[in-house]
Steps between C-alpha positions, in 0.01 A plus 500: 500500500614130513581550876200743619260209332695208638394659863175541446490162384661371812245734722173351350614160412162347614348742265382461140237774473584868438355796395653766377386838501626813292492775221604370145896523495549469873650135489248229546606326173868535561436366839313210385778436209752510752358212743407300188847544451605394878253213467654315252296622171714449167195666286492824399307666802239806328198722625128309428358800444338395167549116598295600814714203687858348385581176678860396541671170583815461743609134632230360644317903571254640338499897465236686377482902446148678459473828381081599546604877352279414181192367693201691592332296738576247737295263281734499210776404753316184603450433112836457474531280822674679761331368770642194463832663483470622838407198634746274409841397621714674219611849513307773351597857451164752408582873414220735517290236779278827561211353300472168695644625825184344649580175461868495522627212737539663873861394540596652138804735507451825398747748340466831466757663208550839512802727265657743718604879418777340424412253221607223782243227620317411794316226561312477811429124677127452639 
């Protein structure tokens, strides 16, 4: 995946917002891992779903990965200050953005995981 996440980097290098869409097990935290990994990130890299948001350091970057799964409203998401996330220089990766798709930033990145018949991925660029 080193290579596949290296491109993408490359093709939305002005970009630090991205949302990433998705059943549970099609890939969003692997994907998210794996550019942590690109990036620079020496920690180990896991899914917030109870944490609600990790942050990560790398050099100078700051990464952080939301997962809103847990959350029932988009209230509780702006308890835990995502706004501000999404509205500030660093990178921030949000799995299951459904809940505060409303005020996600117009220029966000969307990705859309799917599985295949054949247990392979897709991920679909918006």
């Amino acid at each position: 995946m080193p290579g596949v996440v290296a491109d993408f980097l490359a093709q939305f290098v002005d970009y630090r917002k991205f949302a990433l869409y998705g059943e549970i097990g099609t890939g969003k935290t692997t994907f998210t891992k794996a550019v942590c990994a690109q990036l620079g990130v020496e920690d180990t890299v896991s899914s917030p779903t109870y944490a609600i948001i990790n942050e990560y350091q790398a050099g100078e970057q700051v990464i952080r990965h939301a997962d809103l799964y847990r959350l029932k409203t988009a209230e509780e998401a702006f308890d835990v200050n995502i706004e501000a996330y999404l509205d500030d220089e660093h990178y921030c990766f949000v799995e299951w953005p459904e809940l505060i798709e409303d005020w996600l930033p117009e220029d966000m990145i969307r990705l859309y995981f799917e599985t295949q018949e054949d247990e392979t991925r897709r991920v679909v660029v918006y």
